[in-house]
N, C-alpha and C positions, 0 to 999 in steps of 0.2 A: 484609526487603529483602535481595535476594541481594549479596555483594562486590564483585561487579562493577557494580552499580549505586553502590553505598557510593561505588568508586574514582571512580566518571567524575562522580559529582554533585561532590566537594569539587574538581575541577579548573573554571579560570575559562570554560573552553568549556562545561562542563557547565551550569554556573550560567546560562549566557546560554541555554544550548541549551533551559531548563525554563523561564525567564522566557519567552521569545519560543515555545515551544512549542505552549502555549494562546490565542496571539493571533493564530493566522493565518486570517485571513477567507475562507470556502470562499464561492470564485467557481464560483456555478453553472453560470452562459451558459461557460467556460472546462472544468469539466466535461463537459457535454453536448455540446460540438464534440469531446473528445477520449474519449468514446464513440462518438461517431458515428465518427469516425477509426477508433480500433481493431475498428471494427463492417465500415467498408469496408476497409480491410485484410484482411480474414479474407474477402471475400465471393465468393473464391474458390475458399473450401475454410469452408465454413462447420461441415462439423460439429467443426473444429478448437477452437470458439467458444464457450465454455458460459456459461452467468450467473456459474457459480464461477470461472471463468476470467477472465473482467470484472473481478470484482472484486478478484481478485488482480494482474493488469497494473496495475488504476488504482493498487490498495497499494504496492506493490512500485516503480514509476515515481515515487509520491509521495515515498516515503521515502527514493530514491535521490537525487531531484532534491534534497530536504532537505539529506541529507550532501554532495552532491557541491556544490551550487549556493548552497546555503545557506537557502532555501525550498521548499519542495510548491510543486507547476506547478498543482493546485488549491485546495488549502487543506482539502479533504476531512477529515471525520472519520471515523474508522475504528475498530470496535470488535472484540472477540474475539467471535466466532462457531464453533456447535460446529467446522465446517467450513472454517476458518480465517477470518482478516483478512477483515471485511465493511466494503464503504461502506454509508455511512448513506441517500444519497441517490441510489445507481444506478438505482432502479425507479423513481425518480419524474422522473428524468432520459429514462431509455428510454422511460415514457410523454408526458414533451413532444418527444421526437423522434417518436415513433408519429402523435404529434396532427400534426403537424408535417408529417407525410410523407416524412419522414427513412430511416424504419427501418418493416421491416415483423416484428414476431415470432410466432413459428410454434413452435406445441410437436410434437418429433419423438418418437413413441411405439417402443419399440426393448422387445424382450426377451435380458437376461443371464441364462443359466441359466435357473434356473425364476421368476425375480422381472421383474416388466414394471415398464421405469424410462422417463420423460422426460426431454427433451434440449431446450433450448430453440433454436431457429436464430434467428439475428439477421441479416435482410435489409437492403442498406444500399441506398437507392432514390437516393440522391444525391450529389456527390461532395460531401469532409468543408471545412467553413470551418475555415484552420490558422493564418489570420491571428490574430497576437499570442501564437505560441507560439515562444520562441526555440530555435532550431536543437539548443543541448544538450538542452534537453525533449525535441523531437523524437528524437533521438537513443537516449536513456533511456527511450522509451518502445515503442522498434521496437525495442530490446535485452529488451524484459520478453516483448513480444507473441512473438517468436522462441524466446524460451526456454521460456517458458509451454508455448504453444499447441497443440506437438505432442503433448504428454502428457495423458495422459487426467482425467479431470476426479478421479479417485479419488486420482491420484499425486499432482494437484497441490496437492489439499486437507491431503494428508497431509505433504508436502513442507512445509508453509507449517504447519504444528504444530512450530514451532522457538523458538528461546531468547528473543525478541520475544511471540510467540503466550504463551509458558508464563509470562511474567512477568504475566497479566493474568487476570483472573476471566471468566467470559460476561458478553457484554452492556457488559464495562470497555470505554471509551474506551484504545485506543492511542495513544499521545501519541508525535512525532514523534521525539522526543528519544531515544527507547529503541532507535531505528535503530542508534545509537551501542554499544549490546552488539553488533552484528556486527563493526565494529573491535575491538574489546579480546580479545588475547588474551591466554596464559596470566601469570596472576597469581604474580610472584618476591616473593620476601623484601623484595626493595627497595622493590616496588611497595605493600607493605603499609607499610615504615619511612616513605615518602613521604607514604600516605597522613595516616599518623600526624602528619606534621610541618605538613600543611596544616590538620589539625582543630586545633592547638596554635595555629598561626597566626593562624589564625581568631578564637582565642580569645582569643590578645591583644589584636588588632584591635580585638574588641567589646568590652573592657575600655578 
């Protein structure tokens, strides 16, 4: 395990932040409205929009709401993928919006160079249900779609291969709590004497 996990886990936010990590119940019906949202959002510049795009807003939104608010706005679980941060349950969400008549998706056929690549377009045929998302979600999540969106699906995959992404194997469960490596900067001497004196502590404690 890297230092910087060492440092945040013996502190009492850490502890709580790993307890409560693994127990947040992924509301689906809360998902799938905030798909269809970031689906009509984009429905007028759709090819801004990609799958890997999806699933990095929905990442990136959860994990913030987490640190910022104290919970994920869905509860989603998220794993490493070659391609970055993947939800576990975006394609089965996009297929009850499709059944639904929510969404309509279209694969866009397009040649780069000499290689022919698809592009998925996400039509959004209805406007999005936003009732019981509170206003910060909201917020945090028109901040991801904006930052995302414009960038090509290559940058943003590549972008999201960072110190979160690298702490995990393919196919690992990213746990929310590892959000907390983007606060932590550099590691001093003291930070380390600190650390030392809360494993000591500890140690008493459980004696």
């Amino acid at each position: 395990m890297c230092i910087l996990c060492i440092l945040f886990i013996f502190t009492p936010r850490g502890v709580l932040a790993m307890l409560q990590g693994s127990t947040f119940e992924l509301d689906v019906d809360k998902l799938q409205r905030l798909v269809h949202y970031i689906c009509h959002r984009k429905r007028d510049r759709l090819k801004q929009l990609s799958r890997t795009k999806l699933h990095k807003i929905l990442f990136y939104s959860d994990l913030q709401a987490y640190l910022a608010l104290g919970k994920p706005i869905t509860g989603e679980v998220y794993i490493k993928h070659q391609y970055g941060p993947f939800s576990t349950h975006l394609d089965q969400v996009v297929q009850a919006l499709e059944n639904e008549g929510a969404l309509v998706v279209s694969e866009d056929r397009f040649v780069a160079g000499e290689e022919e690549r698809s592009h998925h377009l996400f039509f959004s045929r209805k406007e999005p249900q936003i009732s019981g998302f509170a206003p910060e979600e909201i917020s945090i999540v028109e901040y991801y779609i904006d930052l995302i969106s414009p960038h090509s699906t290559q940058a943003v995959s590549d972008a999201s291969h960072d110190i979160v992404w690298e702490t995990r194997a393919i196919g690992e469960k990213i746990p929310y709590y590892s959000g907390f490596l983007y606060t932590l900067g550099e590691i001093r001497p003291e930070d380390m004497d600190w650390a030392r004196q809360e494993l000591t502590q500890w140690g008493e404690d459980e004696d």
